[in-house]
C-alpha positions in Angstrom: 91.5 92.5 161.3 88.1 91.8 159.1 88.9 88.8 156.9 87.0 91.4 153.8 90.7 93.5 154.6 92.8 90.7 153.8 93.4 87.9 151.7 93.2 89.5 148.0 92.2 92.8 149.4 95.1 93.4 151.1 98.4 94.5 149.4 100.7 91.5 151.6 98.1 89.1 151.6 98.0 89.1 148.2 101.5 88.6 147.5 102.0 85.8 150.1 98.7 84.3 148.5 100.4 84.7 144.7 101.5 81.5 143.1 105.2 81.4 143.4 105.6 80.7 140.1 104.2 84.6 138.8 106.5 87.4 138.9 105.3 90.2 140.6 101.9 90.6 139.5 100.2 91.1 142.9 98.4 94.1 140.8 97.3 91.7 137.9 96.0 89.1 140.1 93.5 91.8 141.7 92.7 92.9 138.5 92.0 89.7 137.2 94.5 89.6 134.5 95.9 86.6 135.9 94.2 83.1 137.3 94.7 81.6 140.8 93.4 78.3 141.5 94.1 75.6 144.2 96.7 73.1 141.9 98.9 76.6 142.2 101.7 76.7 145.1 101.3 80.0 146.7 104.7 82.0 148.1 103.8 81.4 151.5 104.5 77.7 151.3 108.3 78.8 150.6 111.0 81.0 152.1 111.1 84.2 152.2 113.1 85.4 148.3 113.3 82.1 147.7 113.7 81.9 143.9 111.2 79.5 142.0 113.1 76.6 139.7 110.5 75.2 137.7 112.7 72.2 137.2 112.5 71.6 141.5 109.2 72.7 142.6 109.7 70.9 145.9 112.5 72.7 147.1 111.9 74.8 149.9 108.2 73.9 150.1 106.5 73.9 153.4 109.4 76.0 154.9 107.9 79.5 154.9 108.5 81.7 157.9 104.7 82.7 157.7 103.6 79.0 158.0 105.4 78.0 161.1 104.3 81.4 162.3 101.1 79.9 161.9 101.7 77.0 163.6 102.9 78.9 166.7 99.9 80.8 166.5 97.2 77.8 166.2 98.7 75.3 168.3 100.7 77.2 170.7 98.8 80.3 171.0 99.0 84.2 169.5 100.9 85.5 172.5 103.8 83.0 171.1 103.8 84.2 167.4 103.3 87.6 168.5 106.1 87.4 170.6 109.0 86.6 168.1 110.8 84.4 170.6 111.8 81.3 171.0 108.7 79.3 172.5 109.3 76.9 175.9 106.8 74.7 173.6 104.7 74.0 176.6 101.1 74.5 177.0 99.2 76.2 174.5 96.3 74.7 172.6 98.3 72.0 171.3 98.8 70.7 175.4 95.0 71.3 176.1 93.8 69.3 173.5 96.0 66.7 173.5 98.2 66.6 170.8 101.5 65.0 171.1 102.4 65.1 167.3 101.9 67.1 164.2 100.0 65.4 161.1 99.3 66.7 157.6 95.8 67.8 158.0 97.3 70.0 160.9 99.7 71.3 159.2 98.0 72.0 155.3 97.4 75.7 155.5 93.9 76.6 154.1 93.3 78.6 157.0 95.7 81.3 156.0 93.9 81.9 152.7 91.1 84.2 154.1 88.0 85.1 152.7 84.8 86.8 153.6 82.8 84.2 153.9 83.1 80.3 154.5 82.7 79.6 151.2 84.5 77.2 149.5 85.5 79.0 146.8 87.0 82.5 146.0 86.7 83.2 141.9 88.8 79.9 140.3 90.2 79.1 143.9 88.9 75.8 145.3 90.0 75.8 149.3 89.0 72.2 149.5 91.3 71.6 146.7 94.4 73.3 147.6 93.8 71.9 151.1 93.7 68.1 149.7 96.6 68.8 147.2 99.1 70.4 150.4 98.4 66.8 152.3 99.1 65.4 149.0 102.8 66.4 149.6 103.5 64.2 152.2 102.9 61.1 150.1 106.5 60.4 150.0 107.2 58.3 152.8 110.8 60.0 153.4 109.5 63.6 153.0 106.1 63.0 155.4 108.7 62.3 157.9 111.3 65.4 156.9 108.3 67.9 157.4 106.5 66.3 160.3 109.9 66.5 161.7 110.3 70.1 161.2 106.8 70.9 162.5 106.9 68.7 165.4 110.4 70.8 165.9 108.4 73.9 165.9 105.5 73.5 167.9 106.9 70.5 170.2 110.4 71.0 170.5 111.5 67.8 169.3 111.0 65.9 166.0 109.6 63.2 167.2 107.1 65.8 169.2 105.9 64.8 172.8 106.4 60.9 172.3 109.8 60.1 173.2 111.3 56.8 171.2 111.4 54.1 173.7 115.2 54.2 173.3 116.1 57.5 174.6 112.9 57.3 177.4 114.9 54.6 179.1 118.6 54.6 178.1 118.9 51.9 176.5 120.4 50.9 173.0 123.6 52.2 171.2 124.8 55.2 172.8 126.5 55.8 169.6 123.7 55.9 167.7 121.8 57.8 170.3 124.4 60.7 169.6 124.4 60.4 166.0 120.2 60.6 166.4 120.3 63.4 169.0 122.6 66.1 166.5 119.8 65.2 163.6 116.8 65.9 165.8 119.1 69.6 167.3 119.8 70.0 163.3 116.0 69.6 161.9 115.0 71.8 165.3 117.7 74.6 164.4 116.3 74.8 161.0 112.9 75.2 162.2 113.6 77.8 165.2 115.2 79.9 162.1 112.5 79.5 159.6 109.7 80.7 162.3 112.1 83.7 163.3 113.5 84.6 160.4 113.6 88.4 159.0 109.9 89.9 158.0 108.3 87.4 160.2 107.4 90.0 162.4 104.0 91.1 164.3 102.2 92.0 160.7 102.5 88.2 159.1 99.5 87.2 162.2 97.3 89.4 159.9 97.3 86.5 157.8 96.1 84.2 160.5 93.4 86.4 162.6 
């Protein structure tokens, strides 16, 4: 699909693209009635009918079906995303170049904002801006390592992606703790298979992304 048929000029698009914290008001936003810029946290960053609380603006960010969808699609390939199955997570363009971890730049979703040109800008929007303000959530040291977690679940397998802890790569260490370690990692991983499979993620969210 032409980038000039998505983004605002697509019906989807439009609401995915919508700050969260707007009703819906896809209709006003083409019209102009209503300002989006890049310090605004769009719906696709979220859940699907997750319900904004202006009092936690954090919860349930970075978990949006579309955005691991996008991950699956970049890093693993379109076949994957197209699919709707659960990926072996091996090959893909993550293996050919390289990659044996996720990182916030990789993960910061400007590319699912689409425009008609390369432009920086689109009206108020700033790319650059929302793209330097998504990295900006992974200041926290305990949620940088929550998310890369959960992405390194989706496009890797494992949270601590293709770099096994030195620990469980050669036995040793409390087999205890080993246990308690392993049912976090299958718990983060569970999470993330649902959130790139869950219902609406379907074949049409990769319009988003083309």
């Amino acid at each position: 699909m032409a980038k000039k048929a998505h983004g605002w000029h697509h019906p989807e698009t439009t609401k995915q693209n919508s700050p969260i914290k707007y009703a819906a008001t896809e209709d006003q936003i083409r019209r102009g009635e209503l300002a989006v810029t890049g310090v605004m946290l769009p719906r696709f960053l979220y859940p699907d009918g997750h319900k904004y609380d202006p009092n936690d603006v954090l919860n349930g960010v970075l978990c949006g079906h579309i955005l691991a969808r996008a991950c699956w699609h970049v890093y693993l390939g379109p076949s994957t995303a197209i699919k709707n199955t659960e990926s072996t997570h091996k090959g893909g363009n993550a293996d050919i170049a390289g990659l044996c971890s996720m990182t916030p730049e990789m993960i910061a979703p400007d590319f699912l904002l689409s425009v008609g040109s390369w432009d920086n800008s689109d009206g108020l929007f700033r790319y650059s801006k929302f793209f330097n303000h998504v990295v900006g959530l992974f200041d926290d040291p305990v949620d940088r390592v929550s998310h890369i977690e959960y992405f390194n679940c989706i496009v890797f397998g494992a949270p601590e992606g293709l770099v096994a802890p030195q620990a469980l790569a050669h036995g040793g260490g409390n087999n205890f703790e080993l246990a308690k370690q392993q049912r976090a990692n299958k718990r983060v991983c569970l999470m993330a298979e649902a959130a790139a499979t869950t219902v609406g993620g379907d074949e049409n969210d990769l319009n988003m992304v083309n």
